[in-house]
N, CA, C and O of each residue as an XYZ file, in Angstrom:
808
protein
N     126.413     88.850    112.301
C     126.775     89.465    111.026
C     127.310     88.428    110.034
O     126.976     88.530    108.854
N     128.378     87.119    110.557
C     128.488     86.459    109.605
C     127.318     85.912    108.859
O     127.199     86.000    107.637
N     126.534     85.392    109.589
C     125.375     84.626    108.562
C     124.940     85.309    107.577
O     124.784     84.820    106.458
N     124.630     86.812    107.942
C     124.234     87.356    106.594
C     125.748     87.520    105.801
O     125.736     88.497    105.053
N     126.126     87.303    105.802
C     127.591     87.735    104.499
C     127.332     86.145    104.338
O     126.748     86.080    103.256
N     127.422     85.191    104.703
C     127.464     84.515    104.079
C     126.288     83.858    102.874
O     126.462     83.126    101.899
N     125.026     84.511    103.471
C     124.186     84.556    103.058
C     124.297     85.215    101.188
O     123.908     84.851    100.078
N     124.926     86.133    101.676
C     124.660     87.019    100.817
C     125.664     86.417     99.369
O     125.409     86.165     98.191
N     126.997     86.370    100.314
C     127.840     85.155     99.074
C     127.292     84.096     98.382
O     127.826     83.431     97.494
N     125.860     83.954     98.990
C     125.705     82.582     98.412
C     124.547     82.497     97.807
O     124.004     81.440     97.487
N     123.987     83.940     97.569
C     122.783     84.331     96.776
C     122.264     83.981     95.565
O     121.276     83.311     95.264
N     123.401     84.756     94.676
C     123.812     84.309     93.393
C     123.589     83.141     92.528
O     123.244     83.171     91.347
N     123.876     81.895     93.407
C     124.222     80.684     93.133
C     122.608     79.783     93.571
O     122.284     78.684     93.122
N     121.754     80.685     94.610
C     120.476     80.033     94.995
C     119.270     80.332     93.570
O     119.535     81.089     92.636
N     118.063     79.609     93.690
C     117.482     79.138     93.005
C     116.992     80.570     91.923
O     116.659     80.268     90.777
N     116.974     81.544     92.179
C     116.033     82.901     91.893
C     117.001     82.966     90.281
O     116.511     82.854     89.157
N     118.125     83.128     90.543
C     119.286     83.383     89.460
C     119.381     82.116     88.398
O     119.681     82.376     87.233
N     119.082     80.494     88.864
C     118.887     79.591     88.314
C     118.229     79.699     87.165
O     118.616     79.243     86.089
N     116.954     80.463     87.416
C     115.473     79.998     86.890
C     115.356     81.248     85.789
O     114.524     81.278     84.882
N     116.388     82.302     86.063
C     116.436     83.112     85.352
C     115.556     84.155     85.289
O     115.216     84.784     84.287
N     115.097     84.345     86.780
C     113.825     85.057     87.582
C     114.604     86.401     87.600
O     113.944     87.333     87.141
N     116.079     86.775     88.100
C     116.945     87.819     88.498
C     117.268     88.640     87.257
O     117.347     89.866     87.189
N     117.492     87.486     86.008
C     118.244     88.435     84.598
C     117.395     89.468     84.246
O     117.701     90.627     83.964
N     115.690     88.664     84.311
C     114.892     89.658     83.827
C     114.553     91.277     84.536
O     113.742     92.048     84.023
N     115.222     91.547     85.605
C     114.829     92.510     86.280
C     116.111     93.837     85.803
O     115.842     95.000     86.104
N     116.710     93.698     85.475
C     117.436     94.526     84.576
C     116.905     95.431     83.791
O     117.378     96.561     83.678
N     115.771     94.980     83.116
C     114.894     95.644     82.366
C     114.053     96.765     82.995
O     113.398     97.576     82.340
N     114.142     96.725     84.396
C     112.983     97.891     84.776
C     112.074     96.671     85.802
O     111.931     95.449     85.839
N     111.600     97.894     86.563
C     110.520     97.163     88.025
C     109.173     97.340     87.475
O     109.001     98.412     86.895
N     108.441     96.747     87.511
C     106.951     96.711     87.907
C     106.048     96.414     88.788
O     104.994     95.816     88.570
N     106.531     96.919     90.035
C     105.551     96.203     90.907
C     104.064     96.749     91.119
O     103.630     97.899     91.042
N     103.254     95.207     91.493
C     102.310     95.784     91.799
C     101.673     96.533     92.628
O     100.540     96.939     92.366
N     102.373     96.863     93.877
C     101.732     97.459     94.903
C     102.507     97.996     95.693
O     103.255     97.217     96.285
N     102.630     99.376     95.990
C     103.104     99.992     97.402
C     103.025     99.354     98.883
O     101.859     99.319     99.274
N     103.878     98.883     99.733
C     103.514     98.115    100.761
C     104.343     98.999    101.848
O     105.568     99.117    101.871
N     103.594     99.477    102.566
C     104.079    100.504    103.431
C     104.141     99.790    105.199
O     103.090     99.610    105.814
N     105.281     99.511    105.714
C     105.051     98.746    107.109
C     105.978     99.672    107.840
O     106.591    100.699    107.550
N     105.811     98.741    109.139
C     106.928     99.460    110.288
C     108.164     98.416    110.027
O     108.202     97.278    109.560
N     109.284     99.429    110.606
C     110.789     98.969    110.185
C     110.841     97.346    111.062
O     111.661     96.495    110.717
N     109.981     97.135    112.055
C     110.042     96.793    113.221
C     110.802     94.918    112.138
O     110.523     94.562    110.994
N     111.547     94.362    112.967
C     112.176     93.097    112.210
C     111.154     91.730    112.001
O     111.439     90.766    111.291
N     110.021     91.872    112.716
C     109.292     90.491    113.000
C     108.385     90.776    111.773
O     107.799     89.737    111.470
N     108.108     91.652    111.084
C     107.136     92.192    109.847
C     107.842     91.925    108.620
O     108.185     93.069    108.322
N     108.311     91.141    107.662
C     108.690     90.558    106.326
C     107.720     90.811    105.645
O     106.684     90.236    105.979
N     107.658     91.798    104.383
C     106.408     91.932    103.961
C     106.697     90.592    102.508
O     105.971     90.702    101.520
N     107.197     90.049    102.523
C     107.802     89.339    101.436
C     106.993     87.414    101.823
O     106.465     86.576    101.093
N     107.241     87.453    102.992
C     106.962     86.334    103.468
C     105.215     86.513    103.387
O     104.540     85.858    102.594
N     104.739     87.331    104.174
C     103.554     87.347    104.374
C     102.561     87.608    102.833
O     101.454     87.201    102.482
N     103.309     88.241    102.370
C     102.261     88.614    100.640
C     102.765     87.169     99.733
O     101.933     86.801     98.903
N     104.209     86.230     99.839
C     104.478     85.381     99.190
C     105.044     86.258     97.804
O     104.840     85.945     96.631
N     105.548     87.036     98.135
C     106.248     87.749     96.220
C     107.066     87.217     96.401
O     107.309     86.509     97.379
N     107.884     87.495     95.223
C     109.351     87.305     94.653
C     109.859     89.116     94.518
O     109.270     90.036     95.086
N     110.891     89.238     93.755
C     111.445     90.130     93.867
C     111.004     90.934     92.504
O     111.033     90.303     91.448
N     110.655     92.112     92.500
C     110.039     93.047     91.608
C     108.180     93.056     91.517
O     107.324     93.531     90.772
N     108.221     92.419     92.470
C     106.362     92.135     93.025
C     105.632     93.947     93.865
O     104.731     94.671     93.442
N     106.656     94.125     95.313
C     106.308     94.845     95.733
C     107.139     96.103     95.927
O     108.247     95.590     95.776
N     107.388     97.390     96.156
C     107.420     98.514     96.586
C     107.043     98.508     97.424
O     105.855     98.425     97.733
N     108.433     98.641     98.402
C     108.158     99.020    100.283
C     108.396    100.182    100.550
O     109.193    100.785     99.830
N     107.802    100.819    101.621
C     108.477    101.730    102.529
C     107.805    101.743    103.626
O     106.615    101.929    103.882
N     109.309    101.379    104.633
C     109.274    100.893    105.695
C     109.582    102.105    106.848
O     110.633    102.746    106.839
N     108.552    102.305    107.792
C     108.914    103.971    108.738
C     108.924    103.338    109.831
O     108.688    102.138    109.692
N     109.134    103.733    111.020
C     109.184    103.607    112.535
C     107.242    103.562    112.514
O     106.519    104.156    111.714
N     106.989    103.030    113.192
C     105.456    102.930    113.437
C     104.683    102.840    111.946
O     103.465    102.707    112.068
N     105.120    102.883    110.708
C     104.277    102.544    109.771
C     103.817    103.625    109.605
O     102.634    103.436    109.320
N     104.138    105.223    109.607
C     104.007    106.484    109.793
C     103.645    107.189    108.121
O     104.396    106.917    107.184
N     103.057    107.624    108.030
C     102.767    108.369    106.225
C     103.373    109.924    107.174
O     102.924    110.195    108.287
N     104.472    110.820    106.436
C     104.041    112.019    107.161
C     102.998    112.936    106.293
O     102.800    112.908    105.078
N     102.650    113.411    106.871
C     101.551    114.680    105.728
C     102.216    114.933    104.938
O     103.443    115.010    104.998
N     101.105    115.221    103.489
C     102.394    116.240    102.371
C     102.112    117.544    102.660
O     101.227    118.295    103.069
N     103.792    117.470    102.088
C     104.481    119.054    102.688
C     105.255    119.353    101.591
O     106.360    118.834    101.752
N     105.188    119.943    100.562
C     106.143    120.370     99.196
C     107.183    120.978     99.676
O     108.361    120.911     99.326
N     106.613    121.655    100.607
C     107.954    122.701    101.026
C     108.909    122.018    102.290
O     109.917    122.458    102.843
N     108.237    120.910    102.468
C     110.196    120.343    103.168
C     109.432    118.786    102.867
O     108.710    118.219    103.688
N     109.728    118.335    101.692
C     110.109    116.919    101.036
C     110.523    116.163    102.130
O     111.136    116.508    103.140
N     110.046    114.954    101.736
C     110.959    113.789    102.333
C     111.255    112.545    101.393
O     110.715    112.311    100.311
N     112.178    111.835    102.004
C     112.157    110.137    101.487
C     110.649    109.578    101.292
O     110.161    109.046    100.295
N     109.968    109.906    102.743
C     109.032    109.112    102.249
C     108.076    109.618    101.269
O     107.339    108.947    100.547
N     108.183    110.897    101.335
C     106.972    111.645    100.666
C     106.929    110.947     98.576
O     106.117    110.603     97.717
N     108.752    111.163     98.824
C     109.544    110.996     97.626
C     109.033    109.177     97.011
O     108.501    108.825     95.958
N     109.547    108.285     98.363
C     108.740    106.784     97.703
C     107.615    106.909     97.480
O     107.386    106.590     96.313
N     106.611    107.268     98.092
C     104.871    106.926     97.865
C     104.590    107.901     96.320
O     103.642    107.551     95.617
N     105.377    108.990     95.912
C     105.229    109.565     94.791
C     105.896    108.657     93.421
O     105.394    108.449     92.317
N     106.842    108.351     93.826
C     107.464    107.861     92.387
C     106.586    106.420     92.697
O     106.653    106.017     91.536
N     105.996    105.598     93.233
C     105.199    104.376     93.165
C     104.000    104.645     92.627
O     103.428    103.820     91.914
N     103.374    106.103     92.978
C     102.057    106.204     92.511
C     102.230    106.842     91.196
O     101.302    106.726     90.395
N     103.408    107.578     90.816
C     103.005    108.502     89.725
C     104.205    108.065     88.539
O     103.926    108.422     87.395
N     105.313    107.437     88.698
C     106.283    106.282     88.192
C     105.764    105.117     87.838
O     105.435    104.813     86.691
N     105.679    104.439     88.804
C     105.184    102.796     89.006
C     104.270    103.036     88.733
O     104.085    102.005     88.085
N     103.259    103.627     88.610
C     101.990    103.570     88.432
C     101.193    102.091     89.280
O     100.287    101.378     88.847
N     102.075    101.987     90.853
C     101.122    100.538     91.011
C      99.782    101.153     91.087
O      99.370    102.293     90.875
N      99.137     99.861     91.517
C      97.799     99.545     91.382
C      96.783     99.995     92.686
O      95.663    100.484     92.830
N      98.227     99.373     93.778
C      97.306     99.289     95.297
C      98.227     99.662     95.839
O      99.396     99.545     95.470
N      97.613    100.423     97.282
C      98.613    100.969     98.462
C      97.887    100.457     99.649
O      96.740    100.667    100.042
N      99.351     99.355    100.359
C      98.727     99.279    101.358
C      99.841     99.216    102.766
O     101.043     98.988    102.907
N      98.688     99.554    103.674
C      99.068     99.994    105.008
C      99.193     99.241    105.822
O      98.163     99.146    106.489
N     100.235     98.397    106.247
C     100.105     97.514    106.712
C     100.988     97.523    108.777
O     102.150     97.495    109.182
N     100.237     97.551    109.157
C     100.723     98.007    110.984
C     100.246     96.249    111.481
O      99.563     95.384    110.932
N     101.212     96.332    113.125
C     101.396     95.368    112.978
C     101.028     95.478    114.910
O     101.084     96.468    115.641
N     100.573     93.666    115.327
C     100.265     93.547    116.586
C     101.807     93.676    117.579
O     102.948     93.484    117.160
N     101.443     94.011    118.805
C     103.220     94.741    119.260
C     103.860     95.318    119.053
O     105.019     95.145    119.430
N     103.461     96.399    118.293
C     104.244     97.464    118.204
C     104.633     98.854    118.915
O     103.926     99.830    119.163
N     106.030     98.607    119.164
C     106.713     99.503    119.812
C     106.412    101.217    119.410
O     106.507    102.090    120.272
N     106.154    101.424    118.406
C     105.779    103.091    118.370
C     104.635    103.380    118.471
O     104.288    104.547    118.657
N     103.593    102.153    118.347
C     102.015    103.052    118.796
C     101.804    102.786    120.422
O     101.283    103.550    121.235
N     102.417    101.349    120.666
C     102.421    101.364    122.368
C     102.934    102.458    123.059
O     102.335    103.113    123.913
N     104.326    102.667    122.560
C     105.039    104.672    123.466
C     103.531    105.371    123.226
O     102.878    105.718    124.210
N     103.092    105.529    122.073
C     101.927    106.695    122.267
C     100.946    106.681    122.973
O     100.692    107.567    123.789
N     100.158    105.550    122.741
C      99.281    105.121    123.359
C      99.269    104.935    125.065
O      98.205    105.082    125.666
N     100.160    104.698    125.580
C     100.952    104.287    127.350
C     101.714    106.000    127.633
O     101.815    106.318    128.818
N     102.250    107.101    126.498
C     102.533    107.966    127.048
C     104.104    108.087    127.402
O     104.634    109.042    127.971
N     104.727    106.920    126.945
C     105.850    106.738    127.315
C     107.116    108.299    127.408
O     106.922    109.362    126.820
N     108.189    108.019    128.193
C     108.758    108.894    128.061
C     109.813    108.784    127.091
O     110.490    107.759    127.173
N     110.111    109.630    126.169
C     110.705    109.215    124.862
C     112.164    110.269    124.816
O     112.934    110.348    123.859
N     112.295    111.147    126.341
C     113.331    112.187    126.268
C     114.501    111.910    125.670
O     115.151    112.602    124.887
N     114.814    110.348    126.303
C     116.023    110.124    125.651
C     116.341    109.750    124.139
O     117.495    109.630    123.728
N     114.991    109.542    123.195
C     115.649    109.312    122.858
C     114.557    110.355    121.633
O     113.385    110.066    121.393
N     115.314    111.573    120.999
C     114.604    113.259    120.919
C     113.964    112.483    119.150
O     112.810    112.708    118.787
N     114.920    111.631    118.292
C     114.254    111.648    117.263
C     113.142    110.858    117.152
O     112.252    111.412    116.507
N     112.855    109.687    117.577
C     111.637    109.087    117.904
C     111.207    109.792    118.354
O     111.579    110.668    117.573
N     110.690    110.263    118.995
C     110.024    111.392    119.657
C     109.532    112.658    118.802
O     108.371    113.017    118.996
N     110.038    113.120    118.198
C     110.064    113.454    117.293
C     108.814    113.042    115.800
O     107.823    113.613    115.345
N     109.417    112.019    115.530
C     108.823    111.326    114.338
C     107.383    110.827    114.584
O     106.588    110.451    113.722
N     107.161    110.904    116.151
C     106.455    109.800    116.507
C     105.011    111.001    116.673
O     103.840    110.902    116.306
N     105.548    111.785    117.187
C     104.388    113.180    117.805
C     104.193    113.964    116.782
O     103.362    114.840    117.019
N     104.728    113.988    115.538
C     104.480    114.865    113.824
C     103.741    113.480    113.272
O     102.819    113.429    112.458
N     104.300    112.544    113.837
C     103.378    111.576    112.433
C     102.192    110.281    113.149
O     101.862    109.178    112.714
N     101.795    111.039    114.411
C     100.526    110.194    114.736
C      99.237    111.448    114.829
O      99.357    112.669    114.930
N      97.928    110.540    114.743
C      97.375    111.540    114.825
C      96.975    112.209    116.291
O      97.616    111.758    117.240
N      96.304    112.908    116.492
C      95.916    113.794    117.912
C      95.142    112.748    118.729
O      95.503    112.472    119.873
N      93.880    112.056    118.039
C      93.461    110.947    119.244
C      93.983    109.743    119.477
O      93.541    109.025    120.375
N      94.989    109.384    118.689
C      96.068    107.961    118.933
C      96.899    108.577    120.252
O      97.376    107.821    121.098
N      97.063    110.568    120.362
C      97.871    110.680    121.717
C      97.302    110.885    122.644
O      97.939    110.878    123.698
N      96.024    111.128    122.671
C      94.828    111.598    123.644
C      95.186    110.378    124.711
O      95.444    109.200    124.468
N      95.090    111.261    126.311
C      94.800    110.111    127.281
C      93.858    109.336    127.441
O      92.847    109.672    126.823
N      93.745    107.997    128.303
C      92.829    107.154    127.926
C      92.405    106.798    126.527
O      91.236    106.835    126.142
N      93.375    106.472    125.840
C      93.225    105.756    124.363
C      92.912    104.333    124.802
O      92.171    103.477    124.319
N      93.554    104.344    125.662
C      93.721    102.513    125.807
C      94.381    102.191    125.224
O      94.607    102.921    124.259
N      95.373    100.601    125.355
C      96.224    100.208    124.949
C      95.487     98.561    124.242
O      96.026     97.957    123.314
N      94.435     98.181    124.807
C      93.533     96.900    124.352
C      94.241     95.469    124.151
O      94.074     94.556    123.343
N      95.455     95.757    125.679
C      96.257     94.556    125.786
C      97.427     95.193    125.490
O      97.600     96.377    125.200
N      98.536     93.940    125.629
C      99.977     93.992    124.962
C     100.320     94.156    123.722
O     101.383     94.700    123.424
N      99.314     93.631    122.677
C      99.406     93.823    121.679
C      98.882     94.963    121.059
O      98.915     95.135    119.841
N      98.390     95.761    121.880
C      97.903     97.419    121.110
C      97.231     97.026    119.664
O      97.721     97.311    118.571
N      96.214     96.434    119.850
C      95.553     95.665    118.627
C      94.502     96.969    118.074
O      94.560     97.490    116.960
N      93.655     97.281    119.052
C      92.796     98.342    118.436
C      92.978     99.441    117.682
O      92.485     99.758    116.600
N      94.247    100.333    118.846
C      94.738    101.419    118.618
C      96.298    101.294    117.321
O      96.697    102.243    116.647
N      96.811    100.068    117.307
C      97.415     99.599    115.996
C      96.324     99.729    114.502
O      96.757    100.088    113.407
N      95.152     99.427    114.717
C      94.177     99.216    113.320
C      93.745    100.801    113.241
O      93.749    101.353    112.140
N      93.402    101.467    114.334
C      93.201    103.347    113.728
C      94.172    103.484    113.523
O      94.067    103.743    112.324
N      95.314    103.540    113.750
C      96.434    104.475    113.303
C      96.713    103.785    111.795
O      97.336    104.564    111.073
N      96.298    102.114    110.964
C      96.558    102.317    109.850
C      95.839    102.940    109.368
O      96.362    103.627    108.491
N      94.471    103.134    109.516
C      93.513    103.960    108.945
C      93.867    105.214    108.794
O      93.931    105.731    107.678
N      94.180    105.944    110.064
C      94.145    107.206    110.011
C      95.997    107.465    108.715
O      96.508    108.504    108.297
N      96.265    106.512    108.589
C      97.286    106.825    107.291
C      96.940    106.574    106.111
O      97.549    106.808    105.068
N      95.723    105.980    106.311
C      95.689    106.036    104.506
C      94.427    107.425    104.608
O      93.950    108.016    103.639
N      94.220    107.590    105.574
C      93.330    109.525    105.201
C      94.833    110.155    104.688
O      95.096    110.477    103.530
N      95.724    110.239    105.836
C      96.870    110.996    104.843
C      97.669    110.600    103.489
O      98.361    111.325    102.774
N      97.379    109.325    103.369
C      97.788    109.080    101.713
C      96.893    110.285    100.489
O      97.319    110.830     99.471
N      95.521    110.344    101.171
C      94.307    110.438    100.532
C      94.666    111.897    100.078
O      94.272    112.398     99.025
N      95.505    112.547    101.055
C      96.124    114.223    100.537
C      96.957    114.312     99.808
O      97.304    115.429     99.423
N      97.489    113.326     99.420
C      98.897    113.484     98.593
C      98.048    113.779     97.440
O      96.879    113.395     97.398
N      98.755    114.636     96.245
C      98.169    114.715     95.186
C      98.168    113.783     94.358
O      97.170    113.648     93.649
N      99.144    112.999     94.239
C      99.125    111.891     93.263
C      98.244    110.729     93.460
O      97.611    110.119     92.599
N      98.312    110.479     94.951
C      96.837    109.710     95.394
C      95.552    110.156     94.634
O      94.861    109.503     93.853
N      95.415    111.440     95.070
C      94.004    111.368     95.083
C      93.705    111.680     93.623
O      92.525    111.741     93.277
N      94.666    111.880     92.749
C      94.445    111.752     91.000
C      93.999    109.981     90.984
O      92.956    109.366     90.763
N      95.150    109.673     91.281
C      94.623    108.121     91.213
C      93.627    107.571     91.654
O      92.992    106.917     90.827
N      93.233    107.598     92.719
C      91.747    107.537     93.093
C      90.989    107.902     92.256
O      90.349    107.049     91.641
N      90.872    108.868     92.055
C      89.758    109.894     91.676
C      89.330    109.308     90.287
O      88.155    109.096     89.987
N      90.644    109.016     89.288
C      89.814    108.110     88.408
C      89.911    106.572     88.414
O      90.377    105.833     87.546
N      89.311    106.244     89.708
C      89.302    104.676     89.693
C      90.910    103.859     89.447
O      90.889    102.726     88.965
N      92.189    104.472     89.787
C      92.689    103.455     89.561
C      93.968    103.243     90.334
O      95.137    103.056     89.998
N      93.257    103.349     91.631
C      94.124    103.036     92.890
C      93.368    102.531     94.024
O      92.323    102.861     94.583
N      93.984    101.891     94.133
C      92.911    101.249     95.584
C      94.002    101.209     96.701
O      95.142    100.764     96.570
N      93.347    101.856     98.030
C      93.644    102.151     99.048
C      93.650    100.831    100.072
O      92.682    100.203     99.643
N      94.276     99.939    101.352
C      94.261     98.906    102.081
C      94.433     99.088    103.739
O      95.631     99.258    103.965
N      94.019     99.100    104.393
C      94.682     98.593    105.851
C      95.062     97.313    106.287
O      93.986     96.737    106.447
N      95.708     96.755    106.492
C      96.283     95.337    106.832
C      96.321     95.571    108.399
O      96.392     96.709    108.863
N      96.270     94.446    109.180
C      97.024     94.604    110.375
C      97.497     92.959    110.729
O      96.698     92.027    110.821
N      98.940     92.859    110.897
C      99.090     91.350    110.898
C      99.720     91.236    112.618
O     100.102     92.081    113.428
N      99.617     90.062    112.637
C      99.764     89.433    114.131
C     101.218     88.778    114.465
O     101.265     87.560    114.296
N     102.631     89.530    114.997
C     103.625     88.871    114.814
C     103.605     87.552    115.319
O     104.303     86.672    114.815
N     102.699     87.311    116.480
C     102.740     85.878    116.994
C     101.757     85.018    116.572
O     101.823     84.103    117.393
N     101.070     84.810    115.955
C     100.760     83.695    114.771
C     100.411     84.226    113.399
O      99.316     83.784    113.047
N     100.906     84.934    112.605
C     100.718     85.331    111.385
C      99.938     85.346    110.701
O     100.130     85.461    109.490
N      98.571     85.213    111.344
C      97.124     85.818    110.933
C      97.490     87.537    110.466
O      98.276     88.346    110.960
N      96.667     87.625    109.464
C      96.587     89.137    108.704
C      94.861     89.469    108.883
O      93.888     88.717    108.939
N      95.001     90.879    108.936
C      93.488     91.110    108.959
C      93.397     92.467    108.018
O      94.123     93.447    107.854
N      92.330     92.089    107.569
C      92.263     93.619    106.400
C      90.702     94.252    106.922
O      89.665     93.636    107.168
N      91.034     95.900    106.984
C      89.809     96.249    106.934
C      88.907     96.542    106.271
O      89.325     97.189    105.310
N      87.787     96.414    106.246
C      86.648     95.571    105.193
C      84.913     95.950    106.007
O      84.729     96.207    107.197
N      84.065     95.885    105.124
C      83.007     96.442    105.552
C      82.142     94.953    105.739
O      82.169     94.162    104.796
N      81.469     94.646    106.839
C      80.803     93.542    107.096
C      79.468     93.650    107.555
O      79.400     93.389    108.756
N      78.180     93.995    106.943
C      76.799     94.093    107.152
C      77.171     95.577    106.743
O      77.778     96.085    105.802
N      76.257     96.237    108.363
C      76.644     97.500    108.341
C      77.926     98.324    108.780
O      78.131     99.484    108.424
N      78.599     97.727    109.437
C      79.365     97.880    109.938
C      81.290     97.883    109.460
O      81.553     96.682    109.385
N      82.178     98.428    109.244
C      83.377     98.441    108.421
C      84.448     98.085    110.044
O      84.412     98.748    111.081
N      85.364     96.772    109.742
C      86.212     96.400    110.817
C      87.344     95.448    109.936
O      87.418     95.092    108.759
N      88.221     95.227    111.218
C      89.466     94.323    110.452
C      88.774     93.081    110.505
O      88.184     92.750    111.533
N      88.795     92.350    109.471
C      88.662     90.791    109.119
C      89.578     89.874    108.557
O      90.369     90.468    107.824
N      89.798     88.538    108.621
C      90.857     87.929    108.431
C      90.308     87.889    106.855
O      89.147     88.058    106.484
N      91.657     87.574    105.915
C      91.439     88.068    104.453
C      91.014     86.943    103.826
O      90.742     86.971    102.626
């Protein structure tokens, strides 16, 4: 805990505030893009895209989770991805899930999650039905395969939100899957190659 306080004391005084990068943000955010990851700590979406501060709009869930929209019981998240698309007006939304991850591996392996009821919870409302199906496979330690459907299968549920699919609809949102690799920081986006649509390095 000290390092970050000290960190944090000593913010101010580091280069961002120098350059006079910080004064201007007073004025209001513009970022360009919704960046939606798992909370998980090895995922920096800051490092990996290279922004500065007022670049991106995060929201960060346990497994990188969209829940369905639901008007009639709101959420935080429902609440970020709306004021980014229909506020911010960004540009791009993207989905970004990650190699090793702890909430699609529980699904995928079946894990027992009794103890602990809200993961469990979050995890069985906000994956889809064949990410829980037996014999998914896990495609290693790194749950690489079944990590790249489950970003997919979240940007189908972006695709219901209403404000999405206004934006879409007239050309001016573009939808992403990312999937990055915590142990060498290769990113892969999915992308259509011949005939065929798969993750490729970007």
């Amino acid at each position: 805990m000290q390092s970050l306080i000290d960190h944090a004391r000593a913010f101010s005084t580091r280069a961002p505030q120098s350059t006079g990068e910080l004064s201007s943000l007073e004025l209001g955010q513009s970022p360009e893009a919704l960046f939606i990851t798992c909370s998980d700590s090895r995922v920096v979406p800051t490092l990996i895209t290279g922004t500065r501060p007022g670049d991106l709009f995060e929201l960060r869930t346990a497994g990188n989770i969209v829940p369905a929209y639901n008007p009639e019981h709101p959420s935080g998240e429902m609440a970020t991805i709306e004021y980014a698309v229909s506020v911010l007006g960004v540009r791009d939304i993207i989905v970004c899930g990650h190699s090793h991850c702890g909430a699609v591996g529980a699904l995928v392996r079946d894990e027992d999650l009794t103890q602990l009821p809200a993961v469990h919870g979050w995890l069985q409302h906000g994956a889809s039905a064949e990410l829980k199906e037996p014999g998914t496979g896990t495609d290693g330690p790194d749950v690489a395969e079944p990590v790249q459907r489950h970003a997919l299968d979240q940007l189908d549920r972006l695709r219901a939100y209403p404000c999405v699919a206004e934006r879409l609809a007239k050309g001016e949102l573009g939808l992403h899957a990312w999937y990055y690799e915590v142990h060498t920081g290769a990113v892969l986006a999915h992308q259509s190659a011949g005939d065929e649509a798969e993750f490729l390095p970007l």
